[in-house]
C-alpha positions as CSV (number, residue, x, y, z in Angstrom):
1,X,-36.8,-84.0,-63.3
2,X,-33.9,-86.6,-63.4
3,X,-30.7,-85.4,-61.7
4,X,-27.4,-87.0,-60.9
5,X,-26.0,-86.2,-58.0
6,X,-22.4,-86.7,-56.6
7,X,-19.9,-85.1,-54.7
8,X,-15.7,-84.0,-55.2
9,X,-13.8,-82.2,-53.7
10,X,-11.5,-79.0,-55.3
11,X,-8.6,-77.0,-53.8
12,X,-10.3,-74.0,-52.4
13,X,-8.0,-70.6,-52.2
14,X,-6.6,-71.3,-48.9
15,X,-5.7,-74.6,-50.0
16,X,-7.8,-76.5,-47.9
17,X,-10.3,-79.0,-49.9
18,X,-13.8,-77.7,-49.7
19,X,-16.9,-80.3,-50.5
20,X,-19.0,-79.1,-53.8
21,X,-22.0,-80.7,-54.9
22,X,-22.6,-81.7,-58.4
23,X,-25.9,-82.0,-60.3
24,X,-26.0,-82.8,-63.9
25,X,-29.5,-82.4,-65.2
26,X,-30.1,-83.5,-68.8
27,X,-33.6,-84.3,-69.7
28,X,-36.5,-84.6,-72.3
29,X,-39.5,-84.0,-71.1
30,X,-43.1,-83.1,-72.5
31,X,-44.1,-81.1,-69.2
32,X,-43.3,-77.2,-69.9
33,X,-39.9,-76.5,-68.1
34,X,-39.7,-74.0,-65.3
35,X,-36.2,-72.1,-65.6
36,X,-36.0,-71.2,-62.7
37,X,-36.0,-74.8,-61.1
38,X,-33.2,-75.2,-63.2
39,X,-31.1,-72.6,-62.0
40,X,-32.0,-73.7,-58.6
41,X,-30.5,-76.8,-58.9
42,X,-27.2,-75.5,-60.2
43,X,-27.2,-73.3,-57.0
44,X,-23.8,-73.8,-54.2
45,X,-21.9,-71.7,-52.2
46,X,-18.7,-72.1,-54.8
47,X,-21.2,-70.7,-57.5
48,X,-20.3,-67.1,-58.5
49,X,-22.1,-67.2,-62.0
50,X,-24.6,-68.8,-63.6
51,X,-26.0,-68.4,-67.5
52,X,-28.7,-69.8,-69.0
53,X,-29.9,-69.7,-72.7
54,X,-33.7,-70.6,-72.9
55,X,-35.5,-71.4,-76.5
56,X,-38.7,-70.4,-77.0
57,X,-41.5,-70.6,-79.8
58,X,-41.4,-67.2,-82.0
59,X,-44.3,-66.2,-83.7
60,X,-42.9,-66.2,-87.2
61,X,-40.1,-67.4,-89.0
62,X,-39.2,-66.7,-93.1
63,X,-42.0,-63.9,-93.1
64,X,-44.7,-66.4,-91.8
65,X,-46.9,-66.6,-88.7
66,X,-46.4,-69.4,-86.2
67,X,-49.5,-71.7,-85.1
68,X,-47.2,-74.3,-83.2
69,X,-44.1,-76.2,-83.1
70,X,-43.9,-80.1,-82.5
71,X,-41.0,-81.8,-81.1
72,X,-39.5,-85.4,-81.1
73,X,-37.3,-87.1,-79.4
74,X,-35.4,-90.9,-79.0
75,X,-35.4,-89.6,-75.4
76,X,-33.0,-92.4,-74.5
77,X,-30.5,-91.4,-76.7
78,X,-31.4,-87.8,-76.7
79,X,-30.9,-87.9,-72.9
80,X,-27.3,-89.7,-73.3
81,X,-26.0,-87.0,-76.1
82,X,-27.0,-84.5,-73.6
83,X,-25.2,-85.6,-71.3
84,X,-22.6,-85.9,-73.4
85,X,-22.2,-82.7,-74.3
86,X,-22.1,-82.0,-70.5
87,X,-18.9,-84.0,-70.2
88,X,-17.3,-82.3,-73.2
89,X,-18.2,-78.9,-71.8
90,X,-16.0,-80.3,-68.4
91,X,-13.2,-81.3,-70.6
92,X,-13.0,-78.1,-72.5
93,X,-13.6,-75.9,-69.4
94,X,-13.0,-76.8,-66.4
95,X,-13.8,-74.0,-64.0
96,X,-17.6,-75.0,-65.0
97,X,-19.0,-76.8,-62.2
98,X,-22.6,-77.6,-63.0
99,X,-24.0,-78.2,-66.6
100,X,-28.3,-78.7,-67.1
101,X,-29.7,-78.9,-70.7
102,X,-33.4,-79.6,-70.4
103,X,-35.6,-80.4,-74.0
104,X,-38.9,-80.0,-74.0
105,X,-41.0,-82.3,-76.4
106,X,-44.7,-82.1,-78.0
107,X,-46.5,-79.8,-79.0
108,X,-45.4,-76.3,-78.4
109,X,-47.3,-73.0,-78.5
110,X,-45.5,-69.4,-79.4
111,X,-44.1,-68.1,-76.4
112,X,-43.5,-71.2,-74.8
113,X,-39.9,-72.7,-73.9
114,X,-38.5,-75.2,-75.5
115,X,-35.5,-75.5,-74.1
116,X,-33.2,-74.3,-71.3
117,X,-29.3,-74.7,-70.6
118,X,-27.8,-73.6,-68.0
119,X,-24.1,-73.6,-66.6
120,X,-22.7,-72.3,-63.1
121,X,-18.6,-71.4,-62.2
122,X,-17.3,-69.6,-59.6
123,X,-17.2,-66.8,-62.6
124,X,-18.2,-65.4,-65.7
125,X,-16.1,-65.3,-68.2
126,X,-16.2,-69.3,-69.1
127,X,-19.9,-69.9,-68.7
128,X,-20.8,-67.5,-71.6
129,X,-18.3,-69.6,-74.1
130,X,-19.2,-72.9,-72.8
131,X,-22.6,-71.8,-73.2
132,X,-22.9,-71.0,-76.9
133,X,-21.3,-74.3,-77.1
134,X,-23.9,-76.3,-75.8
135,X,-26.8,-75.0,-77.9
136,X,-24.7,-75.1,-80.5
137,X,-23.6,-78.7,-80.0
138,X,-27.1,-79.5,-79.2
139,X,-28.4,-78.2,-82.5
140,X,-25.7,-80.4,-84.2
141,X,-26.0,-83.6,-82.4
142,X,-28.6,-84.5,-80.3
143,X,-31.6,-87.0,-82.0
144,X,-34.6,-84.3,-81.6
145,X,-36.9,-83.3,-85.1
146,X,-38.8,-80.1,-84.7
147,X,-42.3,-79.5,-86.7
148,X,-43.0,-76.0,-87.7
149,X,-46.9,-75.3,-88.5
150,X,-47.9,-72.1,-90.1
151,X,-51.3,-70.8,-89.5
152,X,-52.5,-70.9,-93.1
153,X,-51.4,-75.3,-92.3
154,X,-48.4,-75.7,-93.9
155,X,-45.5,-77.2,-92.2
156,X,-41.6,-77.7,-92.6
157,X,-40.2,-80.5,-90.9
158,X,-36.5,-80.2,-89.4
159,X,-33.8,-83.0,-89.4
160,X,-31.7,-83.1,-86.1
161,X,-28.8,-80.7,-86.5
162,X,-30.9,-77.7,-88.5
């Protein structure tokens, strides 16, 4: 997985300036995503909260039972809306400290994860509004098509943003 990884420094309690680590991980990949490496990475001792919100193939949609789903991706500039969606998370809340949105592409089987976002703060309350945001935003924005196949074959193709 691709990670960015810098360092800042923020007024702790006391006052005194304590060193956090930042890692911003926004990715498309076709190799099934493991969530909790994800959280992992978002792990440091100013983190008091993390949420996640993981996709995953359901067996039906509209009445109908799900063979597979099929993703696509401009990973390139799927990668670089993800990450901008990151940096409008930090503008719009800034007691977030660490923001990963990981996509997976290909072909999907029911039950597997297709994606998984997570964000960490020092607490809770943020994480849970920045957090609808970001699927929300990624569902709107980002360049990925999604494939649905039946099990009797027929299929419904999905424009980025539905």
């Amino acid at each position: 997985m691709k990670s960015l990884v810098f360092h800042l420094s923020v007024e702790g309690s006391s006052g005194a300036f304590v060193e956090v680590r930042s890692v911003k991980l926004f990715e498309i990949t076709t190799k099934p995503i493991s969530t909790d490496e994800v959280i992992a990475r978002l792990n440091a001792p100013t983190v008091g909260a993390v949420a996640t919100f993981v996709g995953v193939v359901r067996g039906e949609t509209d009445g109908r039972e799900v063979c597979y789903l099929e993703y696509e991706a401009y990973p390139e500039m799927a990668e670089k809306t993800l990450r901008q969606i990151g940096d409008e998370i930090h503008a719009r809340w800034r007691t977030i400290q660490e923001v990963a949105i990981v996509h997976r592409v290909g072909r999907l089987q029911v039950g597997e994860t297709a994606v998984v976002i997570a964000l960490s703060a020092a607490h809770r309350p943020e994480v849970f509004d920045a957090l609808r945001y970001a699927i929300d935003r990624l569902k709107e924005i980002v360049p990925i098509w999604r494939k649905e196949v039946w099990m009797d074959g027929a299929e419904r193709r999905s424009e980025a943003g539905e």
